[in-house]
C-alpha positions in Angstrom: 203.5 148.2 203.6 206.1 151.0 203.1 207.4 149.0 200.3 204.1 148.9 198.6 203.5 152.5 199.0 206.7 153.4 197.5 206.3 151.3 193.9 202.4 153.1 194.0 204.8 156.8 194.6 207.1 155.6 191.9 204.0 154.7 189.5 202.9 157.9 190.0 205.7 159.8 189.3 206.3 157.3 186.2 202.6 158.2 185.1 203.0 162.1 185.5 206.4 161.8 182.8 204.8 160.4 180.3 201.6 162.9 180.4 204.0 165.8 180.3 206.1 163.9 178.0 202.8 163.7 175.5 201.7 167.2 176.6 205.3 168.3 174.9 204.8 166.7 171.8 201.8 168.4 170.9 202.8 171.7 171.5 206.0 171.0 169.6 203.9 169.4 166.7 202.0 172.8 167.2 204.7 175.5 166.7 204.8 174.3 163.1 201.8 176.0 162.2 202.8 179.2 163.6 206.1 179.7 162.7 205.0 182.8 160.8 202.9 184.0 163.5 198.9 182.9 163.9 196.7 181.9 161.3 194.2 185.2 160.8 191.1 184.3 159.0 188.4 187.1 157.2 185.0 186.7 158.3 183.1 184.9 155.4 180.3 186.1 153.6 176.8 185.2 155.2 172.9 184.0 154.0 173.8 183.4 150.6 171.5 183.0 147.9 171.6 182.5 144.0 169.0 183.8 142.1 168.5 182.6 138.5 168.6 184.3 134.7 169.7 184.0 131.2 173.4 182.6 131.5 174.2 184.8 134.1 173.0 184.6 138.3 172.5 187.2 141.4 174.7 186.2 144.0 173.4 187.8 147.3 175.0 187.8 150.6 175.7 190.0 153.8 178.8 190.8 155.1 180.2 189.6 157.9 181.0 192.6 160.9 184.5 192.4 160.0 185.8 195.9 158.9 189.3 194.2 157.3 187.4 192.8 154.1 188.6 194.6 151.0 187.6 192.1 148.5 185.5 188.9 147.6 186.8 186.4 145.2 184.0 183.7 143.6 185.1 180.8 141.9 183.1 178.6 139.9 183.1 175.9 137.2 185.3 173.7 138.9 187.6 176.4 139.8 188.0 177.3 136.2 186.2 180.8 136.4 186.6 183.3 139.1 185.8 186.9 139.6 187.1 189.4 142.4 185.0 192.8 143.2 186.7 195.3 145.6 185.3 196.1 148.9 185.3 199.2 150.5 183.4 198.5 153.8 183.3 202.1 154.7 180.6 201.9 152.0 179.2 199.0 151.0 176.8 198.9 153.6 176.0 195.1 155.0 175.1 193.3 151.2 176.8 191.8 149.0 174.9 192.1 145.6 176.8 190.9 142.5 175.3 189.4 139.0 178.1 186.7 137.8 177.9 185.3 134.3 176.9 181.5 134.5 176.4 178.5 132.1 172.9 177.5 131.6 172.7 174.5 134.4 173.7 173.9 138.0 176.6 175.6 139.2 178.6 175.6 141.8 180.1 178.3 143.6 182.9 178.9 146.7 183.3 182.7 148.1 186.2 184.2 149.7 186.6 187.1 151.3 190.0 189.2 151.8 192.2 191.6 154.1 194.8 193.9 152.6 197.3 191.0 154.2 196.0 188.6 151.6 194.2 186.5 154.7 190.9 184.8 153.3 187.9 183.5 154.9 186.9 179.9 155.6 184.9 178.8 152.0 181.4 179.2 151.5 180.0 177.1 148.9 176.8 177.9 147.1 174.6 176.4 144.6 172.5 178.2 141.7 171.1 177.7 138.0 171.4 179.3 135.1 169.0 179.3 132.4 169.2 179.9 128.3 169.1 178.7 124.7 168.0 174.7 125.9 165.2 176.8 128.0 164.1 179.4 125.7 163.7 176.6 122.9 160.9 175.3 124.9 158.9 177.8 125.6 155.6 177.6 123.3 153.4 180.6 122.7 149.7 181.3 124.5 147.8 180.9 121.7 144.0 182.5 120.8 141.3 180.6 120.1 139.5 183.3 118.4 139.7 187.2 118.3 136.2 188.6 117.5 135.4 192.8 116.6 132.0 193.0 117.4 130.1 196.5 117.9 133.4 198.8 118.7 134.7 196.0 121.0 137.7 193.6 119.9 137.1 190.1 122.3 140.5 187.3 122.4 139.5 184.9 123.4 142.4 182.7 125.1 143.4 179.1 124.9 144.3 177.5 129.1 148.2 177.4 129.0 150.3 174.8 130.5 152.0 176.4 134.2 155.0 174.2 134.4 157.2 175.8 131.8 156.6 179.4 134.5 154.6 181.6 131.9 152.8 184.6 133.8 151.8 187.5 131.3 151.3 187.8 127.5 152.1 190.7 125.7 149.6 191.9 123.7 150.3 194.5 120.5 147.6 196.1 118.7 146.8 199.6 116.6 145.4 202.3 118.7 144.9 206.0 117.7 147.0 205.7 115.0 149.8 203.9 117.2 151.3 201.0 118.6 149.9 200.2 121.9 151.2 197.5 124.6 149.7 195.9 127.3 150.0 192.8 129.6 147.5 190.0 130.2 147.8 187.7 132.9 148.4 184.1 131.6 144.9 183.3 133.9 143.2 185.7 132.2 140.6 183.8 129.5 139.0 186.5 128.2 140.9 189.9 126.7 138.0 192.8 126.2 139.4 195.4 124.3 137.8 199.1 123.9 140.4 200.6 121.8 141.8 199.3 118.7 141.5 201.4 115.4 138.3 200.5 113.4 140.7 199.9 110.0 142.9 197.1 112.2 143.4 193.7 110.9 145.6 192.0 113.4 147.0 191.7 116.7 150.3 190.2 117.7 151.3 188.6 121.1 154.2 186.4 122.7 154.4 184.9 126.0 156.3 185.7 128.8 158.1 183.5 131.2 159.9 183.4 135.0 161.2 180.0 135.0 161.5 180.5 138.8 160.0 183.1 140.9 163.5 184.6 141.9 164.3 184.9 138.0 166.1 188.3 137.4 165.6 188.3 133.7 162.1 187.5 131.9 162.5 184.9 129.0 159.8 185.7 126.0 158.5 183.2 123.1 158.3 184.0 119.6 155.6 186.3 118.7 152.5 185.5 116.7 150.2 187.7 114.3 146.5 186.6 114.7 144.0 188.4 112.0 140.8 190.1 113.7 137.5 188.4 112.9 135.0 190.7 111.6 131.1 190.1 110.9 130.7 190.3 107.0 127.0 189.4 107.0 125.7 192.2 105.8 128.5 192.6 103.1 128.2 189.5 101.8 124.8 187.8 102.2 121.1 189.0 102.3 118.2 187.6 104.4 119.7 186.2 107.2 117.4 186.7 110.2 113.8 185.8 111.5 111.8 187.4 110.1 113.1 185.7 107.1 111.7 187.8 103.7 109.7 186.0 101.1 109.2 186.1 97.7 106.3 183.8 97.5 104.4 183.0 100.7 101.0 180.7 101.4 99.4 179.9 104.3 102.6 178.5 106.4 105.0 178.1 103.3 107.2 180.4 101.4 110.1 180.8 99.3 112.6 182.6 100.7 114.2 186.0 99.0 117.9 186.2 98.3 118.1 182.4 98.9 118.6 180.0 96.1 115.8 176.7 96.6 115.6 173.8 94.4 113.0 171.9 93.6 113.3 169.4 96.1 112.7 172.2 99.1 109.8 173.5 97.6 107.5 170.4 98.4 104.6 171.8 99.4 101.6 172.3 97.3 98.6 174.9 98.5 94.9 174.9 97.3 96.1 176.3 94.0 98.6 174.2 93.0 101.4 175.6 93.5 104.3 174.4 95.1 106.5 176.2 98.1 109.0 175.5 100.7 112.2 176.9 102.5 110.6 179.2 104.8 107.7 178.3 107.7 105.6 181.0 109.4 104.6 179.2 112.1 106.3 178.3 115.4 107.5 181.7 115.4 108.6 182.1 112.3 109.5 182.9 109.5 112.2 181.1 109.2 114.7 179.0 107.0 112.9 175.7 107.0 113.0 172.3 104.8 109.8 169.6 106.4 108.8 166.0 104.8 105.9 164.6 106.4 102.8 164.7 108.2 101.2 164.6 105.5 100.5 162.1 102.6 99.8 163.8 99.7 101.7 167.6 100.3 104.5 166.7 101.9 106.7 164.5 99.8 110.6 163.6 100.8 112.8 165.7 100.3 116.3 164.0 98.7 119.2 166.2 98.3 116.9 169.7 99.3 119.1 172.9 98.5 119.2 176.1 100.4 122.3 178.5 99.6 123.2 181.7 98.4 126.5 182.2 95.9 128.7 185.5 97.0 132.0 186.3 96.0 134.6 186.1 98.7 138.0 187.9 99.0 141.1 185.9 100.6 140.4 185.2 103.9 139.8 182.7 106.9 136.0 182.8 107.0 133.5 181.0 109.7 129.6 180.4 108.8 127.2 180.2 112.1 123.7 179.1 112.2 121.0 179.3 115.0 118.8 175.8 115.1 116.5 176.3 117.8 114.9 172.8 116.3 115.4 169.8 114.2 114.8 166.0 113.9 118.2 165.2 115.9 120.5 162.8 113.5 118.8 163.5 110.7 121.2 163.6 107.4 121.3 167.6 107.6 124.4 170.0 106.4 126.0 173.0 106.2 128.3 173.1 103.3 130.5 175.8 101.5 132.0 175.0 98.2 133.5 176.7 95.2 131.0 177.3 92.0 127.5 177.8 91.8 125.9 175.5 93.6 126.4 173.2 97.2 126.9 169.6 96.1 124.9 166.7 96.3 125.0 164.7 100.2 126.9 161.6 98.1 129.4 164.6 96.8 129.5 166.4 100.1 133.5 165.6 100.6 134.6 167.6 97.3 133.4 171.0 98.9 135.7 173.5 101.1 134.0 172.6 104.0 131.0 170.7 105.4 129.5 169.9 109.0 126.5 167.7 109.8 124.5 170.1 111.6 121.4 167.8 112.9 121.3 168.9 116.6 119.8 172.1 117.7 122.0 174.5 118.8 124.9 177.4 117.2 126.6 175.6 115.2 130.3 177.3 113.2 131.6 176.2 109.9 135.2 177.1 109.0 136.6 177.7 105.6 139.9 179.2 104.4 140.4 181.3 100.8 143.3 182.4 99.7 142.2 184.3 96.6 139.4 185.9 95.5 136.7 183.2 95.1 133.0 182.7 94.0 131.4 180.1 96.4 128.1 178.4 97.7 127.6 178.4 101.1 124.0 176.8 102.7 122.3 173.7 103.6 121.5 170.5 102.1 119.4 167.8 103.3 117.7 164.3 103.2 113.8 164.8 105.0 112.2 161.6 104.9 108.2 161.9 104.6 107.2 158.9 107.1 103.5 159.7 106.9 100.8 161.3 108.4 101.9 160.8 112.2 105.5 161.2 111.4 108.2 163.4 109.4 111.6 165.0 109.7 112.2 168.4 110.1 114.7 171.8 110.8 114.7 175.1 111.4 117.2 177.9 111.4 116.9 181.3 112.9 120.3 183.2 112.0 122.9 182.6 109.5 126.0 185.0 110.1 129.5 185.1 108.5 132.4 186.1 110.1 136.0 187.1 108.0 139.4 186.7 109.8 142.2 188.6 107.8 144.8 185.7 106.2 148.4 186.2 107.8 151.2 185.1 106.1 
C-alpha cells in the first residue's frame, strides 16, 4: 500500500513538471512579440458605408472614442491606390466624411487609422461602386409623344419610361418672358401643362436625369433633345372645316360643299330638277362632309374613286390631319390621303401619296405627314361607296377636319 501511494506521489509530481515545463514555453515563445514593448493598436473606423458617383465614391464612417487618431489611410485597387487625410480629433467631431476618386465598377477598400507613433488600427474592409462612361452610354432620353399649344396652354405629352436604368426627373427648357426658363418633371409625370411659354416659341428641349442608386452623390443626365411645338394651322391653311359645313349648292338633304374640291363621282345625287349634288348631308345633324351610295335605285348610284380635298400651300414642317367620324359603314374602303399636286390619287394609286390612312371606323382619327420645303399639296378623302339597293348602302360622315403644324428640327 505505501508502495503504491508513493509511485501515485511521484506521478504527480512528474505530471506537475511537465505542465510548468509547457506553461514555460509559451511565455518564452511569448516574449518575442514584445521585445519592443506591447503591441498598441488605434481604434478603427466604425459603420462604414460607400456611397456611389461618377468615378469617384463617399466614404462615410464614425470615429472610434480614441483621442490618439491623427490620420486615416484608405487603400484601394488592390493596394495600388491609397490616400491619407489628417485628423485632428479635437475637431473633427465623430464622422469621417471623405469623397475618394474610384474606377467605374466594384471596389474594394481597407481603412487604417493612425497615432503620432505610427500604431494603426486593425483593417476595415469596405465595398462600393463607382459609376461612369459604360453607365452614362446607356442612359436613353424620356422622350414626347406629342407637345400641343392649344389656347395659351403648351400640353407634352410624355412617353412611360423604363425604371431600371434609375431616371427620376426630366429637365424641361422652354422660352418664357423673353427668357430661358427651367423646370423639373417627375419621370411619373404623363402629362406636362404648361401656362407660360412665349406665344412666338417653336421648341422645347429636355434630357433626362438619373440616380443610378438612391445613395448616388452625383446626378448622371442623357443627351438633350429639341422637340418642335405643334400648333393648330386650321384656320391658316384650310376653309370650311366644321359642322355646320357651308354650301355652295344645297337641295333638300344634299349639297356641295364650299372651299372643298368634289368630283363627279361625290356628287351622285340628283333632285326633282335634275341636278346633281353630294359631299355634304343636312340631315342627322348635319351639315356635314358626307359621300352615301345607296338606298336608293335610281338617285343614288356607287360612288368609285369619290374625291373630297382642298389644295393649300404648306411651309416645311411636320404636319398632322385629324378628322371627327361620328359615323360610317365600318370596313368600308374609305381614306384620308395627303399628296403633293393638285389633286388626292386614285384608291389603286393611293401608295404614291405623302401619306394615307384607311379611316373606315368611327372615331378621331390623325394623319401624319412631314415637308421639308415649301410644298403645294392635296389633303382629303377618297372613297369606294357601293350602292347595294334600296334596303342597303354604304356610307360616312365627318364632323371636323383640323391640321396641326409641328416646327421641323434639324
Amino acid at each position: 500500500m505505501k508502495r503504491m501511494l508513493g509511485n501515485i506521489a511521484r506521478l504527480l509530481a512528474f505530471s506537475g513538471a511537465i505542465v510548468l515545463l509547457a506553461s514555460c514555453s509559451k511565455w518564452d515563445d511569448f516574449k518575442q512579440y514584445i521585445e519592443d514593448g506591447e503591441i498598441s493598436y488605434t481604434g478603427k473606423l466604425d459603420s462604414v458605408r460607400i456611397y456611389p458617383g461618377n468615378e469617384r465614391v463617399r466614404l462615410l464612417a464614425n470615429f472610434p472614442a480614441d483621442p490618439k487618431i491623427i490620420a486615416v489611410r484608405v487603400f484601394w485597387n488592390d493596394g495600388a491606390d491609397s490616400v491619407k487625410f489628417d485628423v485632428d480629433r479635437s475637431t473633427s467631431g465623430k464622422v469621417f466624411d471623405q469623397v475618394l476618386t474610384a474606377e467605374e465598377g466594384v471596389n474594394s477598400f481597407v481603412i487604417y487609422t493612425y497615432d503620432e507613433d505610427g500604431n494603426t488600427s486593425v483593417p476595415v474592409n469596405a465595398v462600393g461602386r463607382a459609376y461612369g462612361p459604360r453607365y452614362q452610354s446607356g442612359l436613353n432620353n424620356r422622350q414626347v409623344s406629342s407637345a400641343v399649344v392649344t389656347e395659351g396652354e403648351t400640353v407634352i405629352s410624355w412617353v412611360e419610361m423604363d425604371q431600371s436604368a434609375g431616371p427620376f426627373a426630366t429637365e424641361l427648357t422652354y422660352q418664357s418672358a423673353g427668357k430661358e426658363k427651367v423646370i423639373r418633371v417627375p419621370i411619373t409625370e404623363e402629362v406636362t401643362v404648361l401656362t407660360d411659354i412665349d406665344p412666338e416659341a417653336t421648341t422645347v428641349s429636355f434630357r433626362t436625369l438619373f440616380l443610378p442608386q438612391p445613395t448616388s452623390i452625383d446626378t448622371f443626365y442623357s443627351s438633350s433633345t429639341v422637340s418642335g411645338l405643334s400648333r393648330d394651322v386650321t384656320d391658316q391653311y384650310l376653309r370650311n372645316t366644321r359642322v355646320p359645313v357651308e354650301t355652295t349648292v344645297r337641295g333638300e338633304r344634299w349639297g356641295i360643299p364650299t372651299d372643298w374640291i368634289t368630283n363627279t363621282a361625290v356628287r351622285n345625287f340628283r333632285d326633282a330638277s335634275g341636278n346633281y349634288l353630294g359631299g355634304v348631308d343636312y340631315w342627322f345633324d348635319g351639315p356635314f362632309l358626307a359621300m352615301e351610295a345607296g338606298w336608293s335605285e335610281d338617285n343614288m348610284a356607287t360612288i368609285t374613286n369619290g374625291k373630297i380635298y382642298q389644295t393649300p400651300t404648306l411651309p416645311p414642317g411636320i404636319y398632322t390631319i385629324e378628322m371627327d367620324i361620328p359615323d360610317c359603314t365600318q370596313g368600308a374602303e374609305f381614306y384620308t390621303v395627303v399628296a403633293e399636286g393638285e389633286e388626292i390619287p386614285d384608291i389603286d394609286q393611293i401608295t404614291s401619296s405623302l401619306a394615307y390612312l384607311k379611316t373606315s371606323m368611327p372615331g378621331t382619327h390623325s394623319l401624319t405627314f412631314t415637308l421639308a420645303e415649301t410644298t403645294k399639296v392635296a389633303l382629303g378623302f377618297v372613297g369606294h361607296l357601293e350602292n347595294k339597293g334600296a334596303g342597303d348602302g354604304t356610307f360616312w360622315r365627318i364632323t371636323r377636319v383640323a391640321l396641326r403644324q409641328q416646327t421641323l428640327v434639324e
